[in-house]
N, C-alpha and C positions, 0 to 999 in steps of 0.2 A: 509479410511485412505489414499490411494493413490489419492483420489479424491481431498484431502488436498491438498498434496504434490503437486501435478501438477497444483493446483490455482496458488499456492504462489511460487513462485523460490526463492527467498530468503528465506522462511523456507525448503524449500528444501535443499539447500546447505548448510544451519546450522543443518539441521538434520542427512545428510549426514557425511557433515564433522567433527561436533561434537559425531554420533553413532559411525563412526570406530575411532577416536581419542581414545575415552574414554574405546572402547573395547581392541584396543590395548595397550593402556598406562593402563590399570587394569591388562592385562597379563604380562607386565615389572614388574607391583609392585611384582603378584605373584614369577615369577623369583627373584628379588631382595631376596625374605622372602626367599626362599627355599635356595640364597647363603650367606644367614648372613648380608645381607645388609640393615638394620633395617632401617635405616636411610630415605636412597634414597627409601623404599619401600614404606614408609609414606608418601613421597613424593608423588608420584607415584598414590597410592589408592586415595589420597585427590585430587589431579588434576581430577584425572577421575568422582570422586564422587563428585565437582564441576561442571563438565561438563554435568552429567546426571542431577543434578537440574536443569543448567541452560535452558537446552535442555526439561526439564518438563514444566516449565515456560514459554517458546516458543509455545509450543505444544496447550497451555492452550485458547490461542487467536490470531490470524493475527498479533493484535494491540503488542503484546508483542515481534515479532520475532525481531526488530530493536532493543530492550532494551537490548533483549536476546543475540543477535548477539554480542556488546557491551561488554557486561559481558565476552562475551569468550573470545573478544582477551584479557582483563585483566587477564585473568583467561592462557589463551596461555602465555603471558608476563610475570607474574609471575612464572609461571610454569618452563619456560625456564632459564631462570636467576638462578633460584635456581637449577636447575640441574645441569645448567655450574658451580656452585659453589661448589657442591656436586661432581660431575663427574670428572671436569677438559673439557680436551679438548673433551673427549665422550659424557659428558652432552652439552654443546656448540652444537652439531650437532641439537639439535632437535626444536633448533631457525629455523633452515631453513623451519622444516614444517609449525611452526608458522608465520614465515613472509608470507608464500603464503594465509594459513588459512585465516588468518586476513585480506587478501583485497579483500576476497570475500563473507565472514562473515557478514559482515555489509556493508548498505548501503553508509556513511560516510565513502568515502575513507578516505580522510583527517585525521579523527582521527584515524582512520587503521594506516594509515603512519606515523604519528606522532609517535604512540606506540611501530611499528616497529622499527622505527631511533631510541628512550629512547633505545629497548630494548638491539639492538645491541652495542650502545653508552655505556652503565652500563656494559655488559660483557667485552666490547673490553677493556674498562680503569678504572675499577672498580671492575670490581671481578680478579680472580686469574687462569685463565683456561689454558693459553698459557706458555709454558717452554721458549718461545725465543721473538725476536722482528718481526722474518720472519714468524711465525704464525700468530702474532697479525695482522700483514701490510695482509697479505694474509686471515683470518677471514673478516678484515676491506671491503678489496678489491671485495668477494665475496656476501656476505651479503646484500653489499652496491649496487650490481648491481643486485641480484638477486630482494631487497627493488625497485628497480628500473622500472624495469621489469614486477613485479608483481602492480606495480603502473598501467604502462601503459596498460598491459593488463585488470585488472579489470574495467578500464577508459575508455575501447573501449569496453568491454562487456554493462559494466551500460550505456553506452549513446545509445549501439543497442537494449537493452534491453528498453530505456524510447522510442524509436521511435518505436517497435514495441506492446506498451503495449498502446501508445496513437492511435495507428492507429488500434489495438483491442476495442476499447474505446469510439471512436469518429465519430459522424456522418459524413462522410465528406463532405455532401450537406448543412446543418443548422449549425455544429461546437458543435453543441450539442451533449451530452454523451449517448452513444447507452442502449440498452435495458437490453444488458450484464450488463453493467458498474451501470445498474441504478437497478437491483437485488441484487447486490451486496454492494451497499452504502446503500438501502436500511434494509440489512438483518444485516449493521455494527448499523443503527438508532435505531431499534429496539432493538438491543443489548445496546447501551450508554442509552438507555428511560428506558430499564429496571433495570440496573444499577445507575440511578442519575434521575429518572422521570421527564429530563428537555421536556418540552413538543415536538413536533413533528406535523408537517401538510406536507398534498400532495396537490397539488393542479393540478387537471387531467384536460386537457384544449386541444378543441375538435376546429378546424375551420370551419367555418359554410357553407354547401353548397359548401364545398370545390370541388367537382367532377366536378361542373358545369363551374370553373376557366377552370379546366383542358380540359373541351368537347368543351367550346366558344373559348378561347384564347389558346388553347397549353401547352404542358407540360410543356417547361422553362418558361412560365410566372406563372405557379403553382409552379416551384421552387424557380419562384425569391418572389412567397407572401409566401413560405416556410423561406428561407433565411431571410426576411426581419423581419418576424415574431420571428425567435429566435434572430435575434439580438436587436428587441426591449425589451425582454422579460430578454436578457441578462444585461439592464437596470436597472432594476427591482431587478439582485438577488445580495445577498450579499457573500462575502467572505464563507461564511458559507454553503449558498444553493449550490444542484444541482439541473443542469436543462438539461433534456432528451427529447430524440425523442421516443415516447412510439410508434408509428409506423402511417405509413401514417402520417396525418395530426392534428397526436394526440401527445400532449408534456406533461410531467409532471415535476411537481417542488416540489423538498424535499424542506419544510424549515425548518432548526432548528433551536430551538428555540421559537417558535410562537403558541401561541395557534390555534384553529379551526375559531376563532371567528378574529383577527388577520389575520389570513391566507386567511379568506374570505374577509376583505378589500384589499390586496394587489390583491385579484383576481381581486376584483374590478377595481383599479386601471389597471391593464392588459387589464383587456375586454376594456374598456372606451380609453383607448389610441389606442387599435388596430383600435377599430370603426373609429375615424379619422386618424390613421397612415395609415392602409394596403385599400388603394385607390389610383385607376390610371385605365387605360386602361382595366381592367378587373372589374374595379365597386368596389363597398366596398365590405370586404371581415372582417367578426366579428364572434367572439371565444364565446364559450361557456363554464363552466367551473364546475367543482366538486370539494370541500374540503372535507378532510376529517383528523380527526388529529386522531395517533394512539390510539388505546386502549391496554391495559396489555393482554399478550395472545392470541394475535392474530399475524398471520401468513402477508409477506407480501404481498402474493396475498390476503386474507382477506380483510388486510387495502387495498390496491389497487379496491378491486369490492366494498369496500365502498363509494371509490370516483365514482367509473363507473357509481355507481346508483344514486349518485346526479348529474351527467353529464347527466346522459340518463333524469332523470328528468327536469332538463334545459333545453334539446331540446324540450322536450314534451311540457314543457310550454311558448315552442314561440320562441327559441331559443335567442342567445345575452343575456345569465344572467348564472348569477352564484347560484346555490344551494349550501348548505351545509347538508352533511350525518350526519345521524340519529346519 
């Protein structure tokens, strides 16, 4: 479970911020019931019992924490509103925990703040919470800055947050997605192939004789036919693909989408371009390569030593060709 939590930050903070929410607003409700307060207690139990679904539903896949997150501020929104309407100016207070909730809940500031503005807009001139005009101006006043606040902070979290999850991510010799990032895209394919059997291929793609770049001419001339090579390769993929540095001189390419048979002509196409692209001062320098597209039940190191063994087979048989796994 915490191995979970520490992948994902965003389910983190919704699982956080959504468990003591719904613990604490379930012990209001109970209070409410025990002072007679039937009303607001219903209130109360359903916000939390909203919040423990929505938070189950999160839990359930990665893919869901953004929907899930979503759901809550709706779920914050409403909640709050009808409290200040039930309460008066005591229920009103608990917008404030929901304005911060909400910009950290979900990824979409934007619609974060947007829901915030409605919500405090609907209390401030719409429901009935405030005895005077110097409450409303001052709810208005505060709200409006803490709305503010909790903008800019979320704003400068998520932008330190995407520069440090791309630079966890990212080769930064080729630009290509590290070995981390390529476990993990990989264990999401396997999941959508089992879910909707749209097909799936890797394509494990090896350079040839590469060591001997590096012993003739040098290592930055081994980085610049590294470089060169993902960025041709980067040609080649589509919107859909990922494409990885599996280590040293070894690159692999999800495709989704593509059958094995599919998958093995666009290797083609790869190997064939490298042969006359990666030439210059250090000689022709050509790729060898392994398909293999997934199978039901299998792991994705599995599929991964699937492709290994049509790669290792291509070298064996002369190197510069592509096999495809059994």
């Amino acid at each position: 479970m915490w191995k979970k939590l520490l992948a994902d930050l965003q389910l983190s903070i919704l699982m956080l911020v959504g468990g003591m929410s719904s613990a604490f607003i379930a012990a209001f409700s109970v209070y409410r019931f025990y002072n007679g307060n039937v009303k607001v207690g219903v209130l109360d139990a359903t916000i939390s019992l909203a919040m423990v679904i929505t938070l189950q539903y999160a839990w359930r896949s990665p893919l869901h924490a953004e929907r899930a997150g979503r759901a809550m501020v709706l779920v914050n929104v409403v909640g709050a509103i009808a409290s200040s309407e039930l309460l008066g100016v005591t229920g009103a207070f608990w917008m404030y925990l929901a304005i911060v909730a909400n910009c950290f809940i979900t990824s979409n500031l934007s619609y974060a703040t947007a829901a915030n503005t409605l919500m405090l807009l609907v209390i401030a001139f719409l429901g009935h919470s405030f005895n005077s005009t110097a409450q409303q101006l001052s709810f208005l006043a505060t709200s409006g800055l803490l709305t503010l606040f909790s903008y800019i902070i979320a704003g400068r979290l998520s932008e330190q947050q995407a520069i440090l999850k791309r630079q966890a991510s990212i080769d930064p010799l080729t630009g290509a997605y590290n070995r981390r990032r390529m476990e993990e895209e990989m264990h999401l394919a396997i999941e959508e192939y089992t879910r909707s059997r749209m097909p799936m291929a890797i394509i494990l793609m090896d350079l040839d004789d590469f060591k001997n770049v590096n012993d003739k001419h040098g290592h930055e001339a081994g980085d610049d036919v590294l470089a060169s090579f993902a960025e041709m390769v980067r040609g080649h993929t589509r919107q859909v693909d990922r494409f990885f540095r599996y280590g040293g001189e070894e690159f692999l390419m999800l495709a989704k989408g593509l059958s094995p048979e599919e998958a093995r002509h666009l290797a083609e196409k790869i190997r064939c371009q490298a042969e006359s692209a990666l030439t210059g001062r250090h000689g022709t320098v050509t790729v060898s390569a392994g398909v293999a597209g997934v199978m039901a039940g299998e792991s994705c190191m599995q599929w991964v030593a699937r492709a290994d063994a049509a790669l290792y087979a291509a070298k064996q048989s002369g190197r510069n060709r592509v096999h495809l796994a059994d």
